[in-house]
DORO-715947 format. One line per 4 residues: for each residue x, y, z of C-alpha. Coordinates in nm, 2 decimals, padded with zeros to 4 digits, always signed. Example, Ala and Ser with C-alpha at 12.3 -4.5 7.8 and 13.67 -1.06 7.14 Angstrom:
+01.23 -00.45 +00.78  +01.37 -00.11 +00.71
END
This chain:
+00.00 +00.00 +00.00  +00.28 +00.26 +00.11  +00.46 +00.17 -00.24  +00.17 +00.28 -00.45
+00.10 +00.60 -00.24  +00.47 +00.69 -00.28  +00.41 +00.59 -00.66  +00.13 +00.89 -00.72
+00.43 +01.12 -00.61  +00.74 +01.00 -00.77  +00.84 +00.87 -01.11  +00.80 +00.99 -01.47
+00.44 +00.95 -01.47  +00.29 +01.17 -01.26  +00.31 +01.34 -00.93  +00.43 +01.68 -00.79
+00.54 +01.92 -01.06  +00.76 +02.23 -00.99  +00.52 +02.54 -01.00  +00.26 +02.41 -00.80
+00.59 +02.38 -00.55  +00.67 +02.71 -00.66  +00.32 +02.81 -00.51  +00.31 +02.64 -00.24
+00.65 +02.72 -00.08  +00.56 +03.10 -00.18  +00.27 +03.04 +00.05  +00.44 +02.90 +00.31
+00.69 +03.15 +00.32  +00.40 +03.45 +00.36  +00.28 +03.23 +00.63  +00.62 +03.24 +00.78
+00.69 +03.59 +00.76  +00.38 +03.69 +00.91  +00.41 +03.43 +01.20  +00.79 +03.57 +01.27
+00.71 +03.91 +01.16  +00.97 +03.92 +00.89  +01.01 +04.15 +00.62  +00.83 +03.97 +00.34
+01.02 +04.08 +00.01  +01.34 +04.09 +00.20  +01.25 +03.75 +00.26  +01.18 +03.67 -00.05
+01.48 +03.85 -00.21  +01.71 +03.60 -00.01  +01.55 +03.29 -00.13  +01.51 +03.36 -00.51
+01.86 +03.29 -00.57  +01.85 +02.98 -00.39  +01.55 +02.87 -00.56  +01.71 +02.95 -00.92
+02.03 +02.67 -00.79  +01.84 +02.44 -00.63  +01.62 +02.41 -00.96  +01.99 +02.33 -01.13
+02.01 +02.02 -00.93  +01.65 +01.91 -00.98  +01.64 +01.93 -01.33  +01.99 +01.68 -01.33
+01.77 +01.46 -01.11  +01.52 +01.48 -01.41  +01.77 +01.36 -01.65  +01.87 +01.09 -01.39
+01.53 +00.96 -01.33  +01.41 +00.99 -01.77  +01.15 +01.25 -01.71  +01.09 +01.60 -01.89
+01.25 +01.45 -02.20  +01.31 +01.65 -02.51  +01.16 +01.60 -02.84  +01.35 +01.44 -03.13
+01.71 +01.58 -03.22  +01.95 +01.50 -03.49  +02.20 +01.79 -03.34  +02.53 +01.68 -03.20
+02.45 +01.68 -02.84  +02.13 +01.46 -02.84  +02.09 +01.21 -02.60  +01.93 +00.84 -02.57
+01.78 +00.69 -02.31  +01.79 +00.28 -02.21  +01.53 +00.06 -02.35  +01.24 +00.09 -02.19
+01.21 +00.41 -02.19  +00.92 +00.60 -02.36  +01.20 +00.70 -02.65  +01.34 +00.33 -02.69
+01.09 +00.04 -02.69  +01.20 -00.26 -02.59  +01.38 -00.44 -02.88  +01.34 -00.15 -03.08
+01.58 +00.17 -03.17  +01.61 +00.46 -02.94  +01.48 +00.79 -03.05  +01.77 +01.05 -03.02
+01.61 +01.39 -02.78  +01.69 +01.72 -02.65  +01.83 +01.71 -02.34  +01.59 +01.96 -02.18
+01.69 +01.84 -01.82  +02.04 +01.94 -01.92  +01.89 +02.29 -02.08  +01.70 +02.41 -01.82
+01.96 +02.34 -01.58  +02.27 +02.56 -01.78  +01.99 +02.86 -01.78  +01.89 +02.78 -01.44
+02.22 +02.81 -01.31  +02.32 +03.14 -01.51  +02.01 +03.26 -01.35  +02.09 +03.21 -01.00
+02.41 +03.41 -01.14  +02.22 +03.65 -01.23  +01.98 +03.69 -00.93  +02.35 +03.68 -00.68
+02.47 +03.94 -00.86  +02.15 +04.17 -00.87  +02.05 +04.08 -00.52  +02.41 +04.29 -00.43
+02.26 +04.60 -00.62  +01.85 +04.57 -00.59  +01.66 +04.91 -00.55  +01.38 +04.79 -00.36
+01.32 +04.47 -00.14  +01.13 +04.21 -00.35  +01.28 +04.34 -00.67  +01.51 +03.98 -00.70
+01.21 +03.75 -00.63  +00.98 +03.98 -00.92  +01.29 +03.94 -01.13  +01.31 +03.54 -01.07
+00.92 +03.51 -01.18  +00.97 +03.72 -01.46  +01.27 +03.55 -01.59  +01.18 +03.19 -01.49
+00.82 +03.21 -01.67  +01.03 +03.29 -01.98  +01.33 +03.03 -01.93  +01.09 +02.79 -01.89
+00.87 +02.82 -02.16  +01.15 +02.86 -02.39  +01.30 +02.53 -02.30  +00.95 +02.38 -02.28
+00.94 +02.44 -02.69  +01.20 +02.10 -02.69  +01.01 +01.89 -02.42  +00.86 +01.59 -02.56
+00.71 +01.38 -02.30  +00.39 +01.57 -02.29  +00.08 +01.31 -02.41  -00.11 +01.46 -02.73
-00.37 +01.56 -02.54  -00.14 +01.82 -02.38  -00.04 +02.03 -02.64  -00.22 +02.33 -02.74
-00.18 +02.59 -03.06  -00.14 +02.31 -03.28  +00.17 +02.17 -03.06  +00.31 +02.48 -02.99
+00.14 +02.52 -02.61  +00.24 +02.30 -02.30  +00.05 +02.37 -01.95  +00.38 +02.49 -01.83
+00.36 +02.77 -02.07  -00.01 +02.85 -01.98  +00.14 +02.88 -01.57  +00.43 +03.02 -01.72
+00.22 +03.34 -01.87  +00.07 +03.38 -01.53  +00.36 +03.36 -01.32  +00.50 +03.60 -01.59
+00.22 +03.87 -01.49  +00.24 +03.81 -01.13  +00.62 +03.89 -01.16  +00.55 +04.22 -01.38
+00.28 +04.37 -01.16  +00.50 +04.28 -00.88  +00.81 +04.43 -01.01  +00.58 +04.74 -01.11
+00.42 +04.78 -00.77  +00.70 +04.71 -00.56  +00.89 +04.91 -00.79  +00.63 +05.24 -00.74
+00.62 +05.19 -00.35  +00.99 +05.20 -00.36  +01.02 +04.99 -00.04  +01.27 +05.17 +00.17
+01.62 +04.97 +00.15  +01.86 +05.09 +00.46  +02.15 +05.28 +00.35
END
């Protein structure tokens, strides 16, 4: 019984994906801050980059585990998987694919660059979380263009549209209105 509980949570077929985590640790951390009376955005501003590197290492667990595959490739740097995987039936010949996994993870980490660097020169306190929404939604749905393990069903705009992209856009706004509100309030940053 515990196996097939664990089995709805783990494993390429299903379970916990990364922006309702995203969502959910975001709430938690409000909940926190309130509770210990933190600065939110300050808060927030600490953790993006962390969030950014932690993503590097879960998207090489990705590649580890066969999941968030890419889509066909004949480029250089393709990569096959054992058979029985989705891309190599058994007794058959493995589909070269992107490896997304690997992708998102190079972007992720220049991103958590990115975030280091800016969280040493933000204007206002919840500018480097704004700026990790903003710029996540659009790594990711740039890298979801090569993903290939989403079932038919699951693609939108004649193949063009994942449900990441759809959260994506959304998590996209959320980061703009953020950025512009926070930006407006000019939260006061100590000197």
């Amino acid at each position: 019984m515990r196996g097939a509980a664990l089995g709805n949570v783990h494993g390429p077929k299903g379970g916990l994906v990364y922006y309702g985590g995203l969502i959910g640790a975001s709430l938690a951390c409000i909940l926190y801050a309130r509770i210990r009376k933190l600065g939110l955005w300050k808060l927030a501003d600490v953790l993006a980059p962390s969030i950014a590197l932690g993503y590097v290492f879960g998207r090489i667990g990705c590649l580890m585990n066969g999941c968030c595959y890419g889509r066909a490739c004949d480029l250089p740097w393709h990569i096959s998987y054992p058979a029985g995987h989705p891309t190599h039936p058994v007794g058959g010949v493995a589909t070269p694919v992107h490896p997304t996994q690997i992708y998102e993870s190079l972007l992720s980490l220049c991103l958590y660059g990115g975030l280091a660097w800016l969280y040493r020169r933000k204007k206002f306190d919840g500018q480097v979380f704004a700026t990790y929404l903003v710029s996540y939604a659009i790594l990711r749905s740039f890298v979801e263009l090569f993903r290939g393990d989403y079932p038919e069903y699951q693609h939108f705009l004649g193949g063009w549209a994942t449900p990441a992209q759809f959260v994506s856009i959304g998590i996209l706004v959320a980061g703009l209105i953020m950025f512009w509100l926070l930006h407006r309030q000019k939260v006061a940053i100590p000197k």
